[in-house]
Every structure is written in structure tokens, then in C-alpha cells.
C-alpha positions in Angstrom: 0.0 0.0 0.0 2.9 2.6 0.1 4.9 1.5 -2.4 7.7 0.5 -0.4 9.4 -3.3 0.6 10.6 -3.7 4.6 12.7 -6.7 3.9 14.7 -9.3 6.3 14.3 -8.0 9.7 17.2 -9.6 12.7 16.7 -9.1 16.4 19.6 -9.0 18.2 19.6 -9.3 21.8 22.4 -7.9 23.5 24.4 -10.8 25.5 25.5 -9.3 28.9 22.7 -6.9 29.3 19.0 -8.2 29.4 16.6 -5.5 28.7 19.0 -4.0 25.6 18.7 -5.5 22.0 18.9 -4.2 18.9 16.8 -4.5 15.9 17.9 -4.4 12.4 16.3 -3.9 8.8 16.0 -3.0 5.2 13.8 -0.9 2.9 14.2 -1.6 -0.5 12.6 1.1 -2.7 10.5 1.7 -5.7 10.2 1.4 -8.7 12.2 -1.5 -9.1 13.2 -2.6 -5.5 16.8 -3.3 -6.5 18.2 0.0 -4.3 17.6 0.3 -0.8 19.2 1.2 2.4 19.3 -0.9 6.4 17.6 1.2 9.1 18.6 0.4 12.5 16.7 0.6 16.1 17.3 -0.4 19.9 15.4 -0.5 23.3 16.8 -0.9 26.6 13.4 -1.4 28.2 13.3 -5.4 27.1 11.1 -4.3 23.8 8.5 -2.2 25.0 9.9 1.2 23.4 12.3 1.3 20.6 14.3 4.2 19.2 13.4 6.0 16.3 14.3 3.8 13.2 18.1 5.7 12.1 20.2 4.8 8.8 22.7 2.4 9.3 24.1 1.9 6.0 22.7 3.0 2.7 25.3 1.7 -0.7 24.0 4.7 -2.3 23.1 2.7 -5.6 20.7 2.5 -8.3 21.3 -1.3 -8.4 22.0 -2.6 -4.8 20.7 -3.1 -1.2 21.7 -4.3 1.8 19.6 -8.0 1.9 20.6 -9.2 5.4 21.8 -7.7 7.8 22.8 -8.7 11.5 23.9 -6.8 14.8 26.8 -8.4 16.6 28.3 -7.2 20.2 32.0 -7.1 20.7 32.8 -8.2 24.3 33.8 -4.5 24.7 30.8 -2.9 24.0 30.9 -2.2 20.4 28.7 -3.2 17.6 29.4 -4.5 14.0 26.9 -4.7 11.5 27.5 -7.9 8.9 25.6 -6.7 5.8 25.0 -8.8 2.6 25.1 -6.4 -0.4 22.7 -7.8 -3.0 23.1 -6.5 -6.2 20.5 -6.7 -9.1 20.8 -10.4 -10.9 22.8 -9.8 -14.6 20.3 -10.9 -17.3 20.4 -15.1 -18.7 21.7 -15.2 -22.1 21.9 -19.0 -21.6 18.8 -21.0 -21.0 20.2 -23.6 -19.0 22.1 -21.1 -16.7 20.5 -20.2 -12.9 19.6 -16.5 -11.8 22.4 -14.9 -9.5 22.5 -11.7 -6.7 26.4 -10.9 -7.3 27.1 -9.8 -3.1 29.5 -7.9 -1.4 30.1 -8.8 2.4 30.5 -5.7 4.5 31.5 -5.2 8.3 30.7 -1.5 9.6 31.8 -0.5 13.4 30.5 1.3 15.8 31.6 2.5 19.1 28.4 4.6 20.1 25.6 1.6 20.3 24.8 2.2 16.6 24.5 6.5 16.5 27.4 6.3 14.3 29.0 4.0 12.0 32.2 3.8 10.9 32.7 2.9 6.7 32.3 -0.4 5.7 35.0 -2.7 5.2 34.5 -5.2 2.6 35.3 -9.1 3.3 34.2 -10.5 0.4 32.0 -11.4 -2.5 29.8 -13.9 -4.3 28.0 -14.8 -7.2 25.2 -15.4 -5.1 23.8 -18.6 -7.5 20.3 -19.6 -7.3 19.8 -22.9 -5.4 19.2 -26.0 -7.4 16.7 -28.7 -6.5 18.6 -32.0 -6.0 15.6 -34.0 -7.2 14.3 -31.8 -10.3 17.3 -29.9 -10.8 15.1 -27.1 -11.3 16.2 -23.8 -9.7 14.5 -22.5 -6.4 14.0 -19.1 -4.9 16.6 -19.4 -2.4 20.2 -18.2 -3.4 23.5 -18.5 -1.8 24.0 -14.9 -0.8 23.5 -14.0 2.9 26.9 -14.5 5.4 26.5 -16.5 9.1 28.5 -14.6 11.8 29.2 -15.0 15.5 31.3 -13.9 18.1 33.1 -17.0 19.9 33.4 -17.1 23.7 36.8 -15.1 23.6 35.7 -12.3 21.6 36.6 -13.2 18.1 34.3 -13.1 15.6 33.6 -14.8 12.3 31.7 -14.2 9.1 31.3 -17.3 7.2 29.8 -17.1 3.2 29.6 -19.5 0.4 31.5 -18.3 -2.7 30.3 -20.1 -5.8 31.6 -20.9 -8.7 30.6 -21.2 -12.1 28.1 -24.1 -11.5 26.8 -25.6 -8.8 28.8 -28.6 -8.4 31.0 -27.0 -6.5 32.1 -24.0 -4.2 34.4 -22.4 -1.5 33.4 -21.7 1.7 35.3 -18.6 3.3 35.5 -17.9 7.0 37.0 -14.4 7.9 38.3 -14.1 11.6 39.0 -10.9 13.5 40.8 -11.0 16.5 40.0 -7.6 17.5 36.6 -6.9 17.5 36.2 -6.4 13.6 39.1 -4.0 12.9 41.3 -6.7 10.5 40.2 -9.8 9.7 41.7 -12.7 8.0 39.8 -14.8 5.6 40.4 -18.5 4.9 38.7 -21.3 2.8 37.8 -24.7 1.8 36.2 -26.4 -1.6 33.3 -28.5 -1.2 32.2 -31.2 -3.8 28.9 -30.4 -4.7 26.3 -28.1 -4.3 26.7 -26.5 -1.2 24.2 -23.7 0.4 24.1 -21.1 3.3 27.1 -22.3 5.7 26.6 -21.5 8.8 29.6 -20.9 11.4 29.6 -21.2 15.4 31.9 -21.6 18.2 31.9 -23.4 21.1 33.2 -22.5 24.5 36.7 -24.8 24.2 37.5 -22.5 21.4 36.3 -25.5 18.7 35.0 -23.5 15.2 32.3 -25.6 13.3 
């Protein structure tokens, strides 16, 4: 009714304080929907008043948005914001080829509980491939584009994302560690055999990564 698409919202509650939490989401816009920007909110009343909705991060685009993004607290206090930037799908000259969201995986900072945010530092990218169907081999509205992330017991973080390659019989999965709260990071990889689809990274509290 007005035109406009609220798109992937995340809750994030905040880990050492109960009643704080933090509320991400995106507003792609008209005509089109392929530009957009993430608007960003918090309450430290446990959810019964938020803030006024604020910009977080807008690419400032004609053909992009930010698709997903998530709120993660650094054992210090500070917040980064892992955004997946979604870019419009180039068009299929071959029929047998699957749609793709070509994405850029950001980490902005901030140091103020989200007032400010510092400029985005790019980890990554990925075709973003549509998913195939195992069974029909048809292609499914799901694509390979949005990152996992999590900050491990000690306070490093990881951003895990699936980069594709030029079918889906294969890929490389990419984890990018930061030792100090999302500063620098360091990205490493492995290939899978097969299709392979959203990886998602945790830690558990003897340090182990999975």
C-alpha cells in the first residue's frame, strides 16, 4: 500500500545486558526494488519502546541493497553490523544457466551503540547462485547470498559465506576471523564437492569452530 518493501528484519539481543537488543532492517525502494538502504533501532526497556528507526548503511546505488543484515556485540561494547550487499541479478543469455544476486560482504563499526558507524569494510563477494533442486534440478527461490556470523566465547568473531563458482557442483566456503573486534580480519577457505548452500559458522566455548 505505500509503495515501499521492509525486507529481512534480525533481532539481536544484546548478551550481557537483558533488557538491551537491537533491531535491524532493510527498505528496498520503488520502482524496481533493486536499491535500498538498512535502518537500525534499539530498546533498553526489554522491547517495549524502541528508538526511532536511524540509517545504518545505505550503498547509495541505483542497483543494490543491503539483503541481510545482523547486529553483533563485541565483548567491549561495540557493535558491528555484517551486511550482505545484494546486487541486481545480470540478465540469462543461456537457458540452462541459474539467476544470480552478485554480493558484497560488509563489516561496519560502531563505538556509540549504533549512533554512528564507521565505513564499511569489505570481506568478500559472491555470485550469489540460485539454489538447485537436487531431485528436479530445477532452480529454487533461495540463493547463496546472505553471510553466518558469530562472536566465539573469547571475543573473536567470524563471518562465514559461500563463494560459488561457475556451477553448482562445486564451491568455497570462506571464513573471515578478527581478533580484535572487527578491525582486520583474515579470511580463509575450503572447496566442497557439490552443491553447497548457506554455511553457517559457530563456536563453542573450548574455542572449537564448526
Amino acid at each position: 500500500a505505500t509503495g515501499q518493501f521492509w525486507d529481512l528484519p534480525v533481532l539481536t539481543p544484546h548478551p550481557r545486558r537483558p533488557n538491551k537488543a537491537y533491531y535491524v532492517y532493510d527498505l528496498r525502494l520503488p520502482p524496481d526494488f533493486l536499491h535500498g538502504h538498512s535502518l537500525f533501532s534499539s530498546t533498553t526497556n526489554g522491547g517495549q519502546s524502541w528508538s526511532a528507526p536511524r540509517l545504518l548503511y545505505d550503498p547509495q546505488t541505483s542497483d543494490s541493497w543491503p539483503g541481510y543484515t545482523k547486529i553483533l556485540v563485541n565483548r567491549d561494547g561495540s557493535l558491528l553490523a555484517v551486511s550482505s550487499i545484494v546486487s541486481a541479478p545480470p540478465p540469462i543469455t543461456d537457458p540452462a544457466e541459474v539467476s544470480s544476486n552478485p554480493t558484497q560482504q560488509v563489516v561496519l563499526r560502531s563505538n556509540d551503540g549504533g549512533l554512528t558507524w564507521g565505513p564499511p569494510v569489505t570481506l568478500g563477494s559472491t555470485a550469489g547462485r540460485q539454489v538447485n533442486d537436487p531431485v528436479t534440478d530445477m532452480g529454487q527461490n533461495a540463493f547463496d547470498t546472505f553471510a553466518s556470523e558469530t562472536v566465539a566465547p573469547n571475543g573473536e568473531v567470524y563471518v562465514s559465506w559461500l563463494q560459488t563458482t561457475g556451477t553448482n557442483a562445486s564451491a568455497r566456503i570462506v571464513v573471515a576471523r578478527s581478533t580484535d573486534g572487527g578491525r582486520h580480519w583474515k579470511p580463509f577457505g575450503f572447496t566442497v564437492s557439490g552443491q553447497a548452500a548457506l554455511p553457517t559458522v559457530e563456536v563453542a566455548g573450548n574455542g572449537t569452530v564448526a
